[in-house]
Structure formats: C-alpha cells, structure tokens
C-alpha positions in Angstrom: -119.8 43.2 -97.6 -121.9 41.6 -94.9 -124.7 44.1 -95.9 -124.5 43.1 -99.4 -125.0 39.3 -98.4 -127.8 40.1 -96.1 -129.8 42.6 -99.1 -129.1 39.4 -101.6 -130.4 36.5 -98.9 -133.7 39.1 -98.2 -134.0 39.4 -102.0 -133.5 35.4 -102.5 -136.2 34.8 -100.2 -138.7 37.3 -101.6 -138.2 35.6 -105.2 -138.7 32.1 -104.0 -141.9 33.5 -101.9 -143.3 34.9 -105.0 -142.4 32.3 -107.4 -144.1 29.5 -104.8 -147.1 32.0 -104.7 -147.4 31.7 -108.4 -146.5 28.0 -108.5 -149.9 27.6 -106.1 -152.1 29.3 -108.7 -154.0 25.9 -110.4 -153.7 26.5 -114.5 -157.2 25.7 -115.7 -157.7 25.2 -119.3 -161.2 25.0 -121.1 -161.7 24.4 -124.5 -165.1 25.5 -126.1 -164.4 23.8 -129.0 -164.2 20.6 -127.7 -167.7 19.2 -127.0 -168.7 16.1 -125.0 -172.5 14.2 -123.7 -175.7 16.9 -123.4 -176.7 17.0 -119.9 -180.3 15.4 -119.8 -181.2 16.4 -116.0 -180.8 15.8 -112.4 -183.2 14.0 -110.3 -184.4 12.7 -107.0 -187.2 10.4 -106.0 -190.6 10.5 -104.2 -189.9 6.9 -103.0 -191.4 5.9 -99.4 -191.2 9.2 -97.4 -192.9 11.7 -100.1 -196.0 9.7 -99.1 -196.8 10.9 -95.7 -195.1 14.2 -95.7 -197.1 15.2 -98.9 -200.5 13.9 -96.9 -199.9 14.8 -93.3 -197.5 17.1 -92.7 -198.4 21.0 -91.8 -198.6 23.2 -95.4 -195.8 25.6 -94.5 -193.0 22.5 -93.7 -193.8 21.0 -96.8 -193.6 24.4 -99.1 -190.1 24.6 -97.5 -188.9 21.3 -98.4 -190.5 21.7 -102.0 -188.7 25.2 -102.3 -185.3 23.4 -101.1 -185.8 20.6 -103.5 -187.7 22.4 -106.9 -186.9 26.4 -106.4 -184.6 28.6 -109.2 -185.1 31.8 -107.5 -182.8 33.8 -106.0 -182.8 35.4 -102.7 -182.4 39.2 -102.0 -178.7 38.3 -101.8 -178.6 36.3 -104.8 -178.0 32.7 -103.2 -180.5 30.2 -104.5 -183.5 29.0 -102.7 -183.3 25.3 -103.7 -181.8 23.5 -105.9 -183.6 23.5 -109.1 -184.3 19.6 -110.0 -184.8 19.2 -113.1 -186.1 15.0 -112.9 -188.9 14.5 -110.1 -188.7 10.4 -109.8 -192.6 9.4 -109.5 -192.7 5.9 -107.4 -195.8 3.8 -108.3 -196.2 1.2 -105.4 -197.9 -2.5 -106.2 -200.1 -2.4 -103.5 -198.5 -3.9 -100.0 -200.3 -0.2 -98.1 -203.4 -1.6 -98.5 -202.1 -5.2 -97.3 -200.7 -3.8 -94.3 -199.4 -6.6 -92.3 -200.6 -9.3 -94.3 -198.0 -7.9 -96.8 -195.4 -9.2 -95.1 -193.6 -6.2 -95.0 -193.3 -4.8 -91.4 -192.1 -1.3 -92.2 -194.7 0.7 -93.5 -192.2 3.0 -94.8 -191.2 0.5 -97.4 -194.8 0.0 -98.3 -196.5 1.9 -101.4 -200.0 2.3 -102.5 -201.1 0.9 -105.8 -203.9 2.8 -107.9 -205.4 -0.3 -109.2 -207.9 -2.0 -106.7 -208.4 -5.1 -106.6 -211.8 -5.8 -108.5 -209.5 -3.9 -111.8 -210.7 -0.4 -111.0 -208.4 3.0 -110.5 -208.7 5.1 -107.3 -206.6 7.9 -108.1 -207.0 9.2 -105.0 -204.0 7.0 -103.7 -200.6 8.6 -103.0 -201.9 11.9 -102.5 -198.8 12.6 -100.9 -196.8 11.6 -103.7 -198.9 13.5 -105.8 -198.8 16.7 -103.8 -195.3 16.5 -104.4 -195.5 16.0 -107.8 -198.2 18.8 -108.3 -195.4 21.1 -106.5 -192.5 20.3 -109.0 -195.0 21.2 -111.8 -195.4 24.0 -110.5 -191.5 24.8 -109.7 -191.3 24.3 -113.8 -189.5 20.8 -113.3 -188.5 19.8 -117.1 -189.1 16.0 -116.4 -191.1 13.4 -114.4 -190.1 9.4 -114.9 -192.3 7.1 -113.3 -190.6 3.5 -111.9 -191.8 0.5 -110.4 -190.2 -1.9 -108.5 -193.0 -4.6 -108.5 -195.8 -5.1 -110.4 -198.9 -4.9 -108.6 -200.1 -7.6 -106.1 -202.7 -8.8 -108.1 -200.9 -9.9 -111.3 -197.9 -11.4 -108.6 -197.0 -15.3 -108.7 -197.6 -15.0 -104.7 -199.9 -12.1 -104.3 -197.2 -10.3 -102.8 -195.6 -6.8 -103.5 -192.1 -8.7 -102.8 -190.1 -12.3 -104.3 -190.2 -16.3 -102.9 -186.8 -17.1 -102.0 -184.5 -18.4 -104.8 -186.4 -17.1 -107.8 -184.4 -15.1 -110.3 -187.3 -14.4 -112.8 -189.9 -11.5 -112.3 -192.8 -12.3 -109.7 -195.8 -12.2 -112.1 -198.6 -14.8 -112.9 -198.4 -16.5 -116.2 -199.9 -14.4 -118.9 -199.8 -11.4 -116.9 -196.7 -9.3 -118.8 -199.3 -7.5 -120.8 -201.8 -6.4 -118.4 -198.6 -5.0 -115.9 -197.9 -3.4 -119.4 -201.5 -2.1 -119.5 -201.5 -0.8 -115.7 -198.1 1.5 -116.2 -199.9 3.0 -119.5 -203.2 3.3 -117.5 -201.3 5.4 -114.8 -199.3 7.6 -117.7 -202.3 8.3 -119.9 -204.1 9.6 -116.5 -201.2 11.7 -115.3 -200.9 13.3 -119.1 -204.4 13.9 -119.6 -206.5 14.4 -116.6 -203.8 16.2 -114.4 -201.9 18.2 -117.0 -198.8 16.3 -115.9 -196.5 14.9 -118.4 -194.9 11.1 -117.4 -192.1 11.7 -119.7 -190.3 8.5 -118.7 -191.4 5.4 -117.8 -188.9 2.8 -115.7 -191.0 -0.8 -115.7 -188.5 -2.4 -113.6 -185.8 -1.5 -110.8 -182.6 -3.2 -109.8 -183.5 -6.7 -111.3 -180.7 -8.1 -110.2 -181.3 -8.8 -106.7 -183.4 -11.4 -105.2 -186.3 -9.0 -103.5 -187.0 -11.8 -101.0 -186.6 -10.3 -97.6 -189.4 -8.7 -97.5 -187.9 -5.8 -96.5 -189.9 -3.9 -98.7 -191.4 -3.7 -102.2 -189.3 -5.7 -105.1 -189.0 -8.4 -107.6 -185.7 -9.5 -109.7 -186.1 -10.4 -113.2 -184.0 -11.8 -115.8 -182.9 -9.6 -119.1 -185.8 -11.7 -120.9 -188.4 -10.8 -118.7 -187.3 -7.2 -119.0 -187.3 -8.0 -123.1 -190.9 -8.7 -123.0 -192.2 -6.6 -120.9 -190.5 -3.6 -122.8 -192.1 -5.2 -126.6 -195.4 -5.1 -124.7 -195.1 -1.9 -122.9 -194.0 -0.3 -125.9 -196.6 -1.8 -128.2 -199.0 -0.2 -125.1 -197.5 3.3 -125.5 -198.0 3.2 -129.2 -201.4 1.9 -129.7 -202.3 4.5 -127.5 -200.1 7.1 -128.7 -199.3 7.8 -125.5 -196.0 10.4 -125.3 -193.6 8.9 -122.9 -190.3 6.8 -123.6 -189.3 3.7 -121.6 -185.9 4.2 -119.8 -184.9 0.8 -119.1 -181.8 -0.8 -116.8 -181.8 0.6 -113.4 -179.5 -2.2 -112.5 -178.3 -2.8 -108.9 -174.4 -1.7 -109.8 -172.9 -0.5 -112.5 -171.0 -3.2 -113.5 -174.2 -5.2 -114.3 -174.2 -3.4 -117.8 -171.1 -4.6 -118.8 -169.7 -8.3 -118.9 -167.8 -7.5 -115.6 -170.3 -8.8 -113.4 -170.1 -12.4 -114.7 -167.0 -12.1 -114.8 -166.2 -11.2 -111.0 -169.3 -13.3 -109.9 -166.9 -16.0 -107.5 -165.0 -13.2 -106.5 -167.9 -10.8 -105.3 -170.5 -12.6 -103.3 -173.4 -10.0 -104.5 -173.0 -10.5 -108.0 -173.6 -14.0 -107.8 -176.2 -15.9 -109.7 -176.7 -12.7 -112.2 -175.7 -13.8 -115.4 -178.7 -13.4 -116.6 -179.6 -10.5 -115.8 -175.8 -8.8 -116.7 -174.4 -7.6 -119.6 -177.2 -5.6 -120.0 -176.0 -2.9 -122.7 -175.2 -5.5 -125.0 -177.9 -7.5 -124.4 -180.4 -4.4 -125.3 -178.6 -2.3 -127.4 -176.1 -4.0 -129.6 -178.2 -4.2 -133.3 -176.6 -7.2 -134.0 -178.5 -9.1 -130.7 -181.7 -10.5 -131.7 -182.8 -8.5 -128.2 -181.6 -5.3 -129.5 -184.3 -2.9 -128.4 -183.0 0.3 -130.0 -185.5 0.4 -132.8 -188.7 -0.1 -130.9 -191.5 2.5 -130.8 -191.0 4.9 -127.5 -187.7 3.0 -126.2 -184.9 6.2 -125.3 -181.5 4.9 -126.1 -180.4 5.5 -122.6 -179.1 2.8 -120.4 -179.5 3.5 -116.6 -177.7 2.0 -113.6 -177.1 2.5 -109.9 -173.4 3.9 -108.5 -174.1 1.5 -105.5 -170.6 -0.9 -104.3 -168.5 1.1 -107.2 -166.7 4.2 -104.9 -164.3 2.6 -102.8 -161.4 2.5 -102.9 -161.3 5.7 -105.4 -159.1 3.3 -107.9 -162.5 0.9 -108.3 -164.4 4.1 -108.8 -162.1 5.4 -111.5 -161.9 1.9 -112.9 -165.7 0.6 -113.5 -166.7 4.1 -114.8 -163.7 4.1 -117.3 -165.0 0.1 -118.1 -168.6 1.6 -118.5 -167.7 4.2 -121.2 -165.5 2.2 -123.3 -168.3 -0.8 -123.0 -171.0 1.2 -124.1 -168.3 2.7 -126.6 -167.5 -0.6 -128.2 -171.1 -2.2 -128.1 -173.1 1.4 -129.5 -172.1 4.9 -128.6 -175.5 6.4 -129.4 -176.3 4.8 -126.1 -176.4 7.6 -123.2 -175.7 6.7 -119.7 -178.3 7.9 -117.0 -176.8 7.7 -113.3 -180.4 7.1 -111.7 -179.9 6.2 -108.4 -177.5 6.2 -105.5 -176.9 6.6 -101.9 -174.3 5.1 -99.6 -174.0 2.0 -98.5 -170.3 0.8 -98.9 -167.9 1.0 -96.5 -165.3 3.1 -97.2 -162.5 5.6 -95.3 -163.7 8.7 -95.5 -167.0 8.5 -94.2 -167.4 5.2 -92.7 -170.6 3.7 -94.3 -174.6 4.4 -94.8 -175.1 4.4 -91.0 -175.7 7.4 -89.1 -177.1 10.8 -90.4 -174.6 13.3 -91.7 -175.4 16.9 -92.5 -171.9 17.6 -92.8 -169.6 18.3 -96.0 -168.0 14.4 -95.4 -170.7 13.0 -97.1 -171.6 16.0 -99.5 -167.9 16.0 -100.5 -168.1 12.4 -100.9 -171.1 12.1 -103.0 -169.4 14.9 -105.0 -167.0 13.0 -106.3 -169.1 10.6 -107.2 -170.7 12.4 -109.3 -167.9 13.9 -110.6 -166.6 10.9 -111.8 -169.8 9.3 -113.5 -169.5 13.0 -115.5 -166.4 12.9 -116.4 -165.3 9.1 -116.9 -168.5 7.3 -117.4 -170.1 10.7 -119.4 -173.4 10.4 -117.6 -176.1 12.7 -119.1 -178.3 12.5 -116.1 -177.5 12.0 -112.4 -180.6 11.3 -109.7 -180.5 10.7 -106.1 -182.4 7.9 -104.3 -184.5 9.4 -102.0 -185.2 12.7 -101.2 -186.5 13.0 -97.9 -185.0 10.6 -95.1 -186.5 10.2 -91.2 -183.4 7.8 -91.1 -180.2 7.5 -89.0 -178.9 7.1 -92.2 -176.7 8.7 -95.3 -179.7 8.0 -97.7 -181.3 11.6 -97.8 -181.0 15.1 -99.6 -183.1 16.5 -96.5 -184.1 14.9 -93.5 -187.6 14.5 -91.1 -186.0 15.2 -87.9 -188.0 14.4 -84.8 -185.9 15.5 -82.1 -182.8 13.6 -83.4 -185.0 10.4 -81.8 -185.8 8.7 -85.3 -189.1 8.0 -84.5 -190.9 6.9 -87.5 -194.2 7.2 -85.8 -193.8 10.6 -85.4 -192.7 11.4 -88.8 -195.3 10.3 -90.5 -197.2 13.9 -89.6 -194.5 16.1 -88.7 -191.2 17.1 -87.6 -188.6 19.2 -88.4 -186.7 19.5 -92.1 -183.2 19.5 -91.8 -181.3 20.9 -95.2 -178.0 19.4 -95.5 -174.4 19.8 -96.8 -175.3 17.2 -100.1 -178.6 18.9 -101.0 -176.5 22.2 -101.8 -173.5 20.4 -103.0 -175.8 18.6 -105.2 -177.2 22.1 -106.1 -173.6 22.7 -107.4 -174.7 20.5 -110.2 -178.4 20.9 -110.6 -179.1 24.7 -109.9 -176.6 26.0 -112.9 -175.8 22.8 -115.1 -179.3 23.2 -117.0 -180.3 20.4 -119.2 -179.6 20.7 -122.8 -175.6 22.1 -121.6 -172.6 20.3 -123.2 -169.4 19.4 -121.4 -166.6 20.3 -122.5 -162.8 19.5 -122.2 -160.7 21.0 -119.1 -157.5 20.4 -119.1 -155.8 20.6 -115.4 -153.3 18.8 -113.0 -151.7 17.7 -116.1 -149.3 15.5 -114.6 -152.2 13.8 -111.7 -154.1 10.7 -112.5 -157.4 10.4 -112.1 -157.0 8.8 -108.7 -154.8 11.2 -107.9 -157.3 14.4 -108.9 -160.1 12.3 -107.0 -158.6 13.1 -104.0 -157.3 16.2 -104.4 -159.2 18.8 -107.1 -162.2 17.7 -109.5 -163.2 20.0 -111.8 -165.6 19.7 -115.1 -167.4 22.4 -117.4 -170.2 22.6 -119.0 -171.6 25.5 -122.2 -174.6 26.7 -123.6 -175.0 29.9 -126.4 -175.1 32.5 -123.2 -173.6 30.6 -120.2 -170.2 28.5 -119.7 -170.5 27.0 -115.9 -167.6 25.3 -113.9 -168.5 23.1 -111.0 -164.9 22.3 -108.6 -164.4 20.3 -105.8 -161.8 21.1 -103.2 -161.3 17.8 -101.7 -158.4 18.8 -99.5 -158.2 20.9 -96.4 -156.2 23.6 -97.7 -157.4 26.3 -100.1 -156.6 26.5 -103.7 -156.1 29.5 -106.4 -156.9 28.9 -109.8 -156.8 30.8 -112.6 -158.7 29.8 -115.8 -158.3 30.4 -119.8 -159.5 29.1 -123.0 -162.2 31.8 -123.2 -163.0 34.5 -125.5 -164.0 38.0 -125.0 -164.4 37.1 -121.0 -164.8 41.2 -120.9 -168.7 40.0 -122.5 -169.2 38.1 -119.6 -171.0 38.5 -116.1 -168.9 36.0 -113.3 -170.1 34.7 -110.5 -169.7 32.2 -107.9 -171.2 30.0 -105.3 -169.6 27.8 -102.6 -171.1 25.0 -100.4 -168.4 24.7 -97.6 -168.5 23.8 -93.6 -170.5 27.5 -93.4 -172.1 28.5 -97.1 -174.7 26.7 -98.9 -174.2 28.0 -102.5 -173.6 31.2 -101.2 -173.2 33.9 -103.9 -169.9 36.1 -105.1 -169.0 38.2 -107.9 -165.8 38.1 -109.5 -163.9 40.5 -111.2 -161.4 38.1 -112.8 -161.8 34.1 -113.7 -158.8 33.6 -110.7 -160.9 32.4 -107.5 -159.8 31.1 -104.6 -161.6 27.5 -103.5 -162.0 26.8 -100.1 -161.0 23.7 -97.9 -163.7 21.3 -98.2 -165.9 22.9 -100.6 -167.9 22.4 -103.9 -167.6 25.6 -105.9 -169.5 26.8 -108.9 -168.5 29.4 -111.5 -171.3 30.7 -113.7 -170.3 32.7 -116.5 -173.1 34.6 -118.0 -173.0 36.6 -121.4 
C-alpha cells in the first residue's frame, strides 16, 4: 500500500510539472483579417553631429556607421548589417556656423550651417557632412528623406539670431518675411530634387514650436499655430507654383499632448506646458474641416500630424494614457489623419533607467525605448517612428551610435575622429526598422487576455505587421525570465520560411531558423519573427 501512495504522489507531481510547463507556453493569436494603420517608415536624423563626422572623419569609420544605420544586407550568417532606415531626417541650419560666437550659441555642436549667404546667394557647398550622409542613404536605397528646420535663417530673424528674445511666443522672423523663409525651404528642395538626384520628399518648416528657444542653447524659435498657418498657405503656394514634388509634414510638437486639448488643460499643473495655448490643440486646429484653419485641402499638405514622445513614458500608466488620448482625439476630430512619432530621446526621469544622463549601450535603455515605441504602435497607431539623433559624442541617452573618444567626451576631439560605438537601441530599433518595411499593415494580436496594457508594458509587448509574402512579429521580453510562446491564426504556415532574430545582453539581431511558430524569448530581449512565403 505504501508503494501504491508513493507511485500515485510521483505520478501527481509529474502531471502538475507538465501541466505548469504547458500553462508557461504564451497563446498568441494573429488575425490576418483584421487590418490596422500602413507603416509609412522609420527614421533618424542628421541633426548636429552628421556635420563633422560626414566632413572630417577617416572614410572607413564613416562607411561603418552608414552601414550600421542604412544597410539591408545580410551577413554570411544571415544577421543584418544595419538596420535598414527607411526616413534619413535632413537638418537645414539658419546660419549661427557662420556666426560663430557672435551667435550666441557657445556649443558649436548646436550650431548649423545655412546655404543662403548673406548677400541672398546659395553656397551649396555647406553641410558637406550632412550631405555625405545623405548621399550614403541614397545610396543604401533609403525610401524617404524629410527636410526640417528649427529656425528660419538669420537673415529673415527679428534679432538676426538663429535662436528667440526671451518671452516671445510668436516665431522669430522680420515682418514680411513668411514668404521668402517659404521661398528658401523650396530653393533648398528644388536643388536637392534636381541637381543632386535626391528626392526631399517631406518638408517640416517648423520644429517643437511650443518652447520658448531662448537659451541660446542652440538653434530654435517657438511659434504660435497662426504663424505655422501662414507659413504652411505660403510654403504650399511655393511648392505648387513650382511644381515642386514634396509634401509638408507639419506639427513636430514638443509633447504629445500638445496635439490634443490636454495641454491647456493641464497647463497649472505641468510647469512646461505653460503659456501654450496657442500653440496646442494642434490636430484640431489644422485638421478638423470645420476650422477655418483646416489645412487638409491645401496643395502638397500630407494629412499626417507629427509630435515628439518627450515627458509622456513615465510612469508606464501616463504612457498608456496620453497615447490612448491621442488616438481617440485624432479619432473624433478626423481619422484620415495619420500619426508620425518623429522624434524622441530621453530626458524624463523615470525608474528603470534613471534619466537622459549618462551613456548607455546596454539593453536598459534599448528595452526602454522599446516599449515606447511599442506603445505609440499599438495605442497611438503611429505610421512612422524616427529617432532624434543618430550619432551622439555625448554622456548622454540621446544616440543610436556613439563618437567615443576614449570614454573622455571630448567634443574637440570628435569633431575628426574617434571610435563608433553600436549600441543595444540601434539593434533593438532594428527590430522594427530592418523587417517592418513601409507599406506593411498591422494587424490584431490577441495575447495576455486577462493583462492590461500597463500590465503587458511591463511584462510582454508584442505587435504584427503583413504584407502579400511576409507576416513579421516584433516581441519584447521585458522581464528577466524567459518566455515560450506559441502562435496561431495563420494559414498554410507549411508555405512559409520562419525565422528569427534577437537583440539581448549578447545578440544584436542575431539570426535563427525555426521549425515551428513556438519560440522561446529571452530575458531582456527584443525578438523578431519574420515569416516569409
């Protein structure tokens, strides 16, 4: 008899062991048939660093950082070479380089070089470093190139400065100037289009109005929704006369919440989105038909608001929250509107990485920036999602890769060479931009059933995207311990080729095939099943 109980407690154990192995396996539903936004692109920008490492720096470093950045080859091993961009964000400066000190800017890494000269002729000879960049994403076969200013040039400024006076809220340009900055950003497209073969497909006139620019900390101006009104009627009147084939993106706003009514609202309760009324509210303001501002209908306007993720990611509940505010604003005011996430590093404080300070190369911040973009997917339906700045010689959580000079920061030094440092986010980002090619549609996944969307933010993230030959699922492990999952919702799987790539504490999108659509996530990792017909 005591046999008998021992045999049935072995065999009790063994059937609970099982059953919690099975209970562990992640159900993972995707349904095809239920389509969502079109994925426009993912981007990054030239801004401030492109323009001495594209000049000065020896040929072979830069090839490596445009290969990280631009590249959709494969390896011998089949692990990507780069990342595949698929937006290359073209900075035009207004002109404080050739102030130099008498800008008022110290930094010279916050300066930017302006193609107009003073006496109203182009020197197109300025930002070669930018432009060797940009010559190199051509080449790469990058889909799209936006230009974006953040100032109009000195010479049409109220204060013949490339930044704000103190106090103003309206944009720093001289009376009767609108049209002519209008003029300059059609001069600078028209060139690129025709005389270097390069195609300006977007055009950004203005970025983050909303702050005051007066620092002098670098390059800016604010300007009010009416400023950006104008200069859009005569920008676009510009592009048209000319017949000129780029489309004006417009927003860009500081934080996300300046497209909706929430930043009036919470403007005594959040000290940095005081005095912005004016320049809030942004998607009604240019893109509800029934506002007398409605821009919608003008010649070579995109119906595409943009806006920056900045002081929107922590706690996770505000993350969830504004996104899920965004979507049903733009939702209620005119859901032909798309939603471009273009721009964002961090700043905030926050618990799981601290802040912006100090460099990290580590999965803390890719993982972070992850589920940012994760969320902006998912709840906010973003059809594009662009970085700030690509390159970084900063102690600072602000790059994609980094201009190391002996882990000394010297800025001096890094304006001809150093060392390029890959990091965690650029693959992570990859997760995204090497396999989610523009033109995909996500779909529905159903998972975690019973989490919230706080809940899966900290635990398991997972979105899908299809195209006629391809269906691609992008996961994010946030938790230390691995995870199984096993997906369904797909027909004739026999017809397709899987694989998979992780970014994790040791792989950077490193490449596996799979058998069976049941893979095991690591701790800590961004993971990316393509599924290929």
């Amino acid at each position: 008899m005591r046999l008998f109980y021992l045999l049935f407690a072995v065999i009790m154990v063994h059937t609970s062991l099982v059953s919690a192995k099975k209970n562990d396996v992640i159900s993972v539903s995707l349904n095809t048939d239920a389509e969502l936004q079109t994925i426009h692109s993912w981007g990054a920008s030239d801004a401030w660093r492109c323009q001495f490492v594209g000049k000065n720096w020896p040929i072979e470093k830069k090839e490596q950082i445009a290969e990280w950045l631009f590249s959709k080859e494969l390896d011998t091993k089949g692990n990507p070479k780069g990342i595949g961009l698929s937006t290359w964000r073209f900075y035009l400066g207004a002109g404080s380089t050739e102030q130099a000190d008498s800008s008022g800017i110290k930094n010279e890494w916050r300066r930017g070089e302006c193609f107009l000269s003073p006496d109203g002729t182009f020197d197109w000879n300025k930002q070669q470093g930018q432009q060797w960049f940009l010559e190199k994403a051509k080449g790469y076969g990058v889909e799209n190139f936006l230009a974006f200013m953040i100032s109009p040039p000195v010479q049409y400024t109220s204060n013949g400065k490339a930044f704000s006076d103190k106090g103003t809220t309206q944009l720093n340009i001289k009376s009767g100037e609108i049209s002519s900055f209008a003029k300059y950003m059609s001069d600078v497209v028209e060139y690129f289009n025709n005389e270097k073969n390069i195609n300006i497909n977007y055009i950004s006139p203005m970025n983050e109005p909303q702050w005051g620019w007066d620092s002098g900390s670098q390059e800016g101006s604010p300007a009010s929704n009416e400023d950006l009104y104008l200069l859009t009627k005569y920008l676009s009147k510009e592009l048209n006369d000319r017949e000129i084939d780029c489309e004006i993106v417009l927003g860009e706003s500081g934080m996300l919440e300046h497209l909706s009514d929430y930043a009036i609202e919470s403007s005594d309760e959040v000290k940095r989105l005081r005095n912005v009324k004016e320049r809030a509210d942004q998607v009604n303001f240019f893109f509800n038909p029934e506002c007398a501002t409605y821009i919608g209908d003008l010649p070579h306007v995109k119906n595409t608001i943009s806006g920056h993720s900045y002081f929107s990611t922590w706690p996770v509940q505000t993350l969830v929250d504004t996104r899920n505010r965004l979507n049903k604003t733009i939702q209620n005011i005119n859901p032909d509107v798309s939603f471009w996430q273009s721009e964002y590093c961090v700043l905030e404080k926050n618990d799981d990485i601290g802040q912006g300070r100090k460099r990290d190369l580590g999965m803390g911040t890719a993982l972070f920036v992850a589920r940012i973009m994760h969320s902006d997917l998912v709840l906010a339906n973003a059809t594009s999602w662009q970085w700030w700045t690509a390159l970084s010689q900063c102690d600072f959580k602000d790059g994609l890769i980094y201009l190391d000079t002996d882990g000394n920061f010297d800025s001096e030094k890094a304006k001809y060479d150093g060392t390029p440092l890959d990091s965690k986010l650029l693959w992570a980002f990859g997760n995204y931009s090497r396999f989610v090619q523009p033109g995909m549609k996500r779909i529905d996944v159903d998972y975690l059933s019973d989490s919230s969307d706080v809940e899966k933010s900290q635990d398991l993230m997972i979105s899908a995207y299809q195209s006629n030959n391809q269906i691609v699922l992008v996961a994010i492990n946030y938790t230390n311990a691995s995870k199984s999952i096993s997906i369904d919702g797909i027909d004739n799987i026999k017809d397709y080729t899987i694989s998979a790539y992780e970014t994790s504490e040791d792989k950077n999108l490193e490449h596996t095939k799979l058998k069976k659509l049941k893979p095991k996530l690591s701790g800590k990792s961004v993971t990316t099943i393509v599924m290929s017909k």
